[in-house]
N, C-alpha and C positions, 0 to 999 in steps of 0.2 A: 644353452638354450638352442633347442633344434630351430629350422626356418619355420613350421608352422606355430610355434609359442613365441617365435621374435614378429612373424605377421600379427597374431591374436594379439601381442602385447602393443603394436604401432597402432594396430585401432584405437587397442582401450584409451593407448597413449592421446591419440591426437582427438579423440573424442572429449576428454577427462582438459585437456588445451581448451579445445574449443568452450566449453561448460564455465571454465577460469574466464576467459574474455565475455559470456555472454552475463556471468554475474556482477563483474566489474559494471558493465556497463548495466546492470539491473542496480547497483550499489549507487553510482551516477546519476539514476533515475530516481532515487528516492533522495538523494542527496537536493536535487533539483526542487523535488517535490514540496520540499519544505521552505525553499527560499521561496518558491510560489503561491504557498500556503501563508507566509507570512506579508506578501506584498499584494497578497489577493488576487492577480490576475489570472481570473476566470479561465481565459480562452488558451491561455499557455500552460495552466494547468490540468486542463483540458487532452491538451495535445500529450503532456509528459504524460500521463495518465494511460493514453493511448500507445503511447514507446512502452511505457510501463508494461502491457498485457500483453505488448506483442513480444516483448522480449522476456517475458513468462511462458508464453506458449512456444517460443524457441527452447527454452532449456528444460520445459517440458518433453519435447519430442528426442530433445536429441540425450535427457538423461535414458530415456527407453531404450537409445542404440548403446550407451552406455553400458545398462544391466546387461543388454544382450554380451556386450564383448567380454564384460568382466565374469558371465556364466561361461562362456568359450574356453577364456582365458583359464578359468577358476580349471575345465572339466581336464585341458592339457595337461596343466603344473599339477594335480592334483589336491585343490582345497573346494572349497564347501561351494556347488554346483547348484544349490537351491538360493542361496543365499548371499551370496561372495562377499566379502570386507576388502575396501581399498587394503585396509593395513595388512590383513589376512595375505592378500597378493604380494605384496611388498614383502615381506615376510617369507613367503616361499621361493620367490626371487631373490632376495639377497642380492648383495654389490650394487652398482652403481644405478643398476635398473630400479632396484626395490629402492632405493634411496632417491631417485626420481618419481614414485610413485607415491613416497610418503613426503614429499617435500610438496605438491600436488595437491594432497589429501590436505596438508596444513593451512595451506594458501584455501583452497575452498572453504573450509571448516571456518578460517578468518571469516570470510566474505561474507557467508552466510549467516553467520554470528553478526556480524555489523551490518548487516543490511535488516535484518530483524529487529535488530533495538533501533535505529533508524528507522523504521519501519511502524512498532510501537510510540514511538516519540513524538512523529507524525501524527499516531491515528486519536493521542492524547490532547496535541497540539488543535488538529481541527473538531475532534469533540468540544475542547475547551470553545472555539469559537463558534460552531455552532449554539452553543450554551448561551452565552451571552448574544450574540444575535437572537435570540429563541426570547432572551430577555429585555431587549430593546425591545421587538416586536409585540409584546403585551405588554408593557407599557406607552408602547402610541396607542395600541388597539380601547386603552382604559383610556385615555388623553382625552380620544377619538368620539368615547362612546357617551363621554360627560358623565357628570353628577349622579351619583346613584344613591345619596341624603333626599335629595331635592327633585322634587319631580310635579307637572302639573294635577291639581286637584281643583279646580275651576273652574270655570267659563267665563271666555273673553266678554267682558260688556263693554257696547258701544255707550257711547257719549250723547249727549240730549239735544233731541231733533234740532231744535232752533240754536241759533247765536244767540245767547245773551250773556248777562253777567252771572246769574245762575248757575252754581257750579255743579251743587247736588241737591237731592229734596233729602237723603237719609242723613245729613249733616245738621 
């Protein structure tokens, strides 16, 4: 490997690092998410939520620098410059490089694989609770709203002007 495909290959490298650490701690975040989803606290769930997006839009940004290195990378070694495949790279690489780049690929592939079913598990977990809250709340709201058999069809009548012992005249 000439110096400029061992430079293209430290970017991709430490880019492909950096992506490893930023999912982790995205895998952290839904992990959290769910213990916060189960003890209910609003405000903390709030906040992970907030880690949550902001460390989406980290691995957003920095997968863009990513595709760029791994098109770099792809146009040196020569593989597919539209498209690149970590394994693809790897592959063309061989030795200890390419076996660093697929060992890389596996660890992310984990990640992202279990942060997605954690992910799902969660979004089943608080639908379910939404559902039930959804059903507490129309059951106060009917609690709430009374009798819907029974309902007034009358007029209140007062009672007879004087005191006496006279209780009614239609009796």
């Amino acid at each position: 490997m000439d110096a400029s495909q061992e430079k293209s290959y430290n970017k991709l490298l430490n880019s492909l690092e950096d992506l490893t650490k930023l999912y982790r701690a995205l895998l952290d975040n839904v992990r959290k998410e769910k213990d916060l989803l189960i003890a209910a606290d609003i405000a903390k769930l709030q906040e992970n939520v907030q880690a949550k997006e902001s460390t989406l839009y980290k691995i957003r940004t920095l997968d863009g620098a990513r595709e760029r290195y791994a098109k770099e990378l792809a146009g040196l070694i020569g593989g597919d410059v539209t498209q690149p495949r970590l394994l693809e790279l790897a592959r063309l690489i061989a030795g200890p490089q390419g076996d660093r780049l697929r060992s890389i690929h596996a660890t992310l592939d984990l990640l992202v694989k279990r942060t997605a079913e954690l992910n799902r598990e969660n979004e089943i977990f608080a639908q379910s609770a939404l559902t039930t809250l959804n059903g507490a709340m129309d059951d106060i709201k009917n609690t709430l709203a009374g009798k819907k058999t029974y309902g007034r069809q009358g007029t209140l009548t007062t009672g007879p002007d004087q005191a006496a012992n006279f209780v009614s005249k239609e009796a």
